[in-house]
C-alpha positions, 0 to 999 in steps of 0.5 A, spaced: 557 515 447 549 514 446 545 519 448 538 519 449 532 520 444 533 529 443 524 528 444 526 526 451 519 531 455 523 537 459 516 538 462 515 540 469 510 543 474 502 543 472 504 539 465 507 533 469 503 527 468 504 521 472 499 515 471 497 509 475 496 502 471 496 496 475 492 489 473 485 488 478 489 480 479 489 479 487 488 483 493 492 490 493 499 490 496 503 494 499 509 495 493 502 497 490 500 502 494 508 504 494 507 505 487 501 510 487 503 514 493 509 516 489 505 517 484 501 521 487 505 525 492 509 526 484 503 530 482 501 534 488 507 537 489 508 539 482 500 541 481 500 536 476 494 530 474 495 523 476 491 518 471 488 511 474 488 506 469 487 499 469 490 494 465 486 489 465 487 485 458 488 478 461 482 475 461 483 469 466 487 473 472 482 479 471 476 480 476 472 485 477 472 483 485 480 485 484 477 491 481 473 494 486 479 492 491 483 496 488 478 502 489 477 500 495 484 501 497 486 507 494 479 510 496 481 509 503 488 511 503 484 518 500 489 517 494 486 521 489 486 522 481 485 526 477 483 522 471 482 515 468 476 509 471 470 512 476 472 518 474 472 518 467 477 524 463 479 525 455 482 520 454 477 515 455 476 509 457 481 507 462 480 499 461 485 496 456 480 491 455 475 496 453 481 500 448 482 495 442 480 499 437 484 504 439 490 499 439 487 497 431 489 504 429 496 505 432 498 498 430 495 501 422 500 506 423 506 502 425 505 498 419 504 503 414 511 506 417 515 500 416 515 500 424 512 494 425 513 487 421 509 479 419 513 474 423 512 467 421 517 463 425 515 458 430 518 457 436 521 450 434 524 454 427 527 459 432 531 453 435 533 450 429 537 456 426 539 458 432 543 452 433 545 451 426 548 457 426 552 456 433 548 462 436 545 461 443 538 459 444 537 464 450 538 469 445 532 467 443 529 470 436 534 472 431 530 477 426 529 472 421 523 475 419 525 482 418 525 482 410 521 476 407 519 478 400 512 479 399 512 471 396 514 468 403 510 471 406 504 468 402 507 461 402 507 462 410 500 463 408 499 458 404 500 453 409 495 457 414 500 461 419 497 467 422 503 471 422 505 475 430 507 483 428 515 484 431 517 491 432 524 493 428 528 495 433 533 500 432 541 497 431 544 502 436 545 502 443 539 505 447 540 510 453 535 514 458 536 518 464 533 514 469 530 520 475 532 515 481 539 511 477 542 517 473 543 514 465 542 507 463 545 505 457 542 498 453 548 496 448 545 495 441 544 488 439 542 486 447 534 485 445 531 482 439 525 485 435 520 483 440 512 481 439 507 486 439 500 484 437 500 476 437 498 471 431 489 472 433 491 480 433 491 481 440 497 486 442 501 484 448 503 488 454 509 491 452 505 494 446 498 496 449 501 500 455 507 505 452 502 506 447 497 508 452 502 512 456 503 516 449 496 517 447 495 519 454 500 525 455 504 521 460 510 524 462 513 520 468 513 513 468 513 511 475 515 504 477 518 498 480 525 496 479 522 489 477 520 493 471 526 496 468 529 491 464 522 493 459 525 500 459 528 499 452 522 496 449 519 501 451 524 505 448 524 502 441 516 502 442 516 511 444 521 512 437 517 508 433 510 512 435 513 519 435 516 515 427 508 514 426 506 520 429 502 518 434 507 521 440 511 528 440 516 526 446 519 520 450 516 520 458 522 521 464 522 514 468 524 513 474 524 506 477 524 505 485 527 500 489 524 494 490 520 493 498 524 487 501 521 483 507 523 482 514 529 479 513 531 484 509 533 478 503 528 478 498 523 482 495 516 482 499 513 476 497 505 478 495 504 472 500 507 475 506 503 478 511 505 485 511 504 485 503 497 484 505 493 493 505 486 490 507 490 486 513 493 492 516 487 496 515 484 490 519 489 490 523 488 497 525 493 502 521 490 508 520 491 510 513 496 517 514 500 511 519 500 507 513 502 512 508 507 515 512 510 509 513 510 506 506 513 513 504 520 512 507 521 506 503 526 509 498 525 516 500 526 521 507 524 527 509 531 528 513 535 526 518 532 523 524 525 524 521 520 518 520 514 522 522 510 526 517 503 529 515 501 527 508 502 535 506 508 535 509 510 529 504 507 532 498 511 540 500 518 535 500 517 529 495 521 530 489 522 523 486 529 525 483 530 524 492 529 516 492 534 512 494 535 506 489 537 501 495 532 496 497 527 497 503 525 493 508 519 493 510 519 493 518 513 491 522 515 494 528 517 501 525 511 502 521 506 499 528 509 505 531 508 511 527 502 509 525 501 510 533 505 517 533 498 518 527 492 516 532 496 521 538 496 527 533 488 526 531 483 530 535 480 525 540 474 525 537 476 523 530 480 518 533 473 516 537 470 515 531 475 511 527 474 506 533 468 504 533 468 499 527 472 497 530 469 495 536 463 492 533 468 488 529 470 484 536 463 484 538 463 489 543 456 491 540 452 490 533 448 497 531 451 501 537 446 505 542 448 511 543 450 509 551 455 505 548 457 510 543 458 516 548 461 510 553 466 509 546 467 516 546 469 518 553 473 511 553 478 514 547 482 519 552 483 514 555 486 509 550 488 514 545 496 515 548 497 508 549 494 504 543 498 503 535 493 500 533 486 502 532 486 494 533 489 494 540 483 498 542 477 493 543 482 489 547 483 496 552 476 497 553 472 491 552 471 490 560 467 497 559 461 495 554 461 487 558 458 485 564 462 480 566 470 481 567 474 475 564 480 475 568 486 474 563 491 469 567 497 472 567 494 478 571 491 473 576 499 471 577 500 477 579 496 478 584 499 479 591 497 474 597 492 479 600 489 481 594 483 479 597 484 484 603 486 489 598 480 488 595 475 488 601 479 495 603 478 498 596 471 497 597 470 499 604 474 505 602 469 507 596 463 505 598 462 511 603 465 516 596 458 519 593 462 524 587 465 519 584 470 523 580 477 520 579 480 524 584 475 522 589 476 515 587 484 516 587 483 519 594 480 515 597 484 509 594 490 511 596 488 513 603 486 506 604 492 502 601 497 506 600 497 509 607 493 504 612 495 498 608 502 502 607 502 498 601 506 501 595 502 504 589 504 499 584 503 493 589 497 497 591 492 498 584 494 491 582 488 487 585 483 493 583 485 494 576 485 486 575 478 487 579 475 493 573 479 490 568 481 483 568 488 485 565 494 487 569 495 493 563 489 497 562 487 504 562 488 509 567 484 506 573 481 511 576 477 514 570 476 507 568 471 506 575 469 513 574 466 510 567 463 504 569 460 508 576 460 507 583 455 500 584 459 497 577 465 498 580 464 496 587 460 489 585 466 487 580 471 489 586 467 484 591 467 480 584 474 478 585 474 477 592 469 472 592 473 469 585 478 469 589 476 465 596 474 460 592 
């Protein structure tokens, strides 16, 4: 039986380092942040350091808006680091693209150890042997140019070929114990000596980041599924480097499930609308909405709990506790606990975080401060009622406007006498001069509920439409209080006039 490499870190507590590395390519995405969140949570509840690095070595994908997005992203979830891009640390710099020399060097090593060697052979010449020796063409590179003398490899020259560096793969099974999966063994002969640096000298993906994670002291590899069948080069690659004497250890590695969409059927394609983060910022989450949510993708805090604060997260999180299934990302689920967070903000903080929203649609440009104290005695009013920060300006918009737009369906529901209820309400209140909600309920009350002998549900139809152009709104009677007394009676006379024509 295979058993891991003896240089495997048993590392814990404040020496646990944990890095975050993704490509500045497209909008951030959910999966993404999954990523980092565990990463970070990892790091936190081990009082260890977590590194932002940024791999950006594919020039034509790369972008510097990417860049900037992904720190936007991270900046706004309040997901920190402790070393690497903004930030800067001993292992500078934190861009791969910024890293060649450094790349140049362990390569130097690598040769000199025997570990790396020149290979000359061309895609077509591969084919070629593989089907003149009856062997599979999937199986792809069949280590031909593992001892070419000195001589073959100046004829290769000679004919102008620059050659790609291939790692010399250990002829032995590789197995590591992976935090999320238990032991997982690749057999030998399951993968051959692989690329590294191509033939223009520039060195590959599957060489640039195991050797960052080892001159960076990585300690967990924290990543997707998807990433999992690398792992076995990465093994070869870590044995290599601690060979060469670049490394002392092998990193733990964990790779977490895969988040699937709605259906539950595939992954969560970057293209769905719930992969998209700013979307949902857009939207309306608030980021310890979000974060909770995005946490129970692979990992529970207990039974019957979904909802968490993010030092209660970090206190539990260990990430030998994540389930390998896949997730479904449920819209429905992750809108309600981001409204359980907007209920547990103090009210002002949950005032504050509206007003971008608010100005967002429309309601105003550079509040005045009558619209930002309006705002704010709003938000009580709102704040139970909403899981979105989206969904506010929909609530209270009839408050910062001087016109009411009467949603149809609410003008569907209203009785036949509305308008007799409305002229009531206005005879009841005129006569009202403190305008607070109880006198404004005591007031409506006796005129609908008693004289009218209407039912309170029936009753407050007509008015709440009048106020606020929707059958659902905010309570009522605080509502009226906000917008005054003579607002309020010329919007109910409004509608009764809308209403006779």
């Amino acid at each position: 039986m295979a058993t891991p490499h003896p240089l495997t870190t048993t590392v814990s507590g404040a020496d646990v380092r944990v890095r975050f590395c993704p490509s500045p390519t497209g909008l951030p995405h959910v999966g993404m942040v999954r990523t980092a969140l565990y990463n970070w949570a990892y790091a936190r509840h081990n009082g260890g350091k977590m590194v932002f690095r940024i791999e950006d070595t594919d020039a034509a994908r790369d972008s510097e808006e990417s860049f900037r997005q992904l720190v936007d992203a991270l900046t706004w979830l309040e997901i920190d680091w402790d070393e690497g891009v903004e930030v800067g640390g001993p292992h500078a710099p934190y861009r791969q693209s910024e890293r060649h020399d450094i790349y140049r060097e362990v390569i130097d090593k690598l040769l000199a150890s025997g570990a790396l060697y020149e290979s000359y052979s061309t895609a077509e010449e591969i084919d070629a042997r593989n089907e003149a020796n009856g062997r599979a063409k999937q199986l792809g590179y069949d280590n031909f140019d593992r001892d070419l003398t000195d001589e073959q490899k100046q004829a290769f020259r000679a004919e102008g070929r620059q050659p790609a560096l291939r790692l010399r793969v250990p002829d032995e099974d590789l197995t590591y114990v992976d935090l999320i999966r238990g032991e997982v063994t690749f057999p030998a002969g399951s993968f051959p000596d692989f690329v590294v640096v191509r033939p223009n000298g520039v060195p590959l993906y599957t060489f640039v980041n195991p050797v960052d994670d080892a001159l960076m002291g990585i300690t967990h590899v924290l990543r997707g599924e998807d990433l999992m069948p690398s792992t076995a080069r990465q093994l070869s690659l870590y044995a290599a480097l601690i060979d060469a004497g670049v490394t002392t250890f092998v990193p733990r590695f964990a790779h977490m499930p895969l988040v699937l969409g709605e259906t539950g059927t595939k992954k969560l394609s970057k293209r769905d609308p719930q992969a998209d983060l700013f979307l949902h910022r857009e939207r309306g989450f608030i980021h310890e909405g979000l974060l909770n949510y995005l946490a129970l993708l692979g990992w529970s805090i207990g039974p019957d709990r979904d909802v968490f604060s993010l030092d209660e997260f970090i206190a539990a999180f260990d990430i030998e506790n994540v389930n390998p299934n896949p997730a479904r990302f449920d819209q429905k689920k992750a809108e309600s606990i981001n409204g359980d967070h907007i209920r547990m903000l103090d009210v002002k903080d949950f005032a504050e975080r509206t007003v971008p929203y608010l100005a967002a649609a429309g309601l105003f440009d550079e509040p005045t401060h009558e619209q930002l104290v309006l705002a704010f005695r709003a938000a009580p009013l709102v704040q139970e009622r909403v899981q979105l920060l989206g969904d506010v300006p929909g609530m209270v918009g009839f408050l910062f406007r001087d016109e009411v737009s009467y949603d149809e369906d609410a003008l569907k529901g209203l009785p036949a006498n509305a308008a007799e209820v409305l002229d009531a309400c206005v005879a009841a209140l005129e006569p009202v001069d403190d305008f607070t909600p109880e006198s404004i309920q005591d007031a409506l009350s006796s005129a609908l509920v008693e004289n009218l002998e209407l039912k309170p549900r029936v009753a407050y139809g007509p008015p709440r439409v009048a106020i606020t152009g929707r059958r659902v709104s905010p309570p009522l009677f605080e509502s009226m209080e906000l917008l005054g007394k003579e607002e309020s009676l010329r919007r109910l006379r409004g509608l009764s006039a809308f209403l006779a024509r």
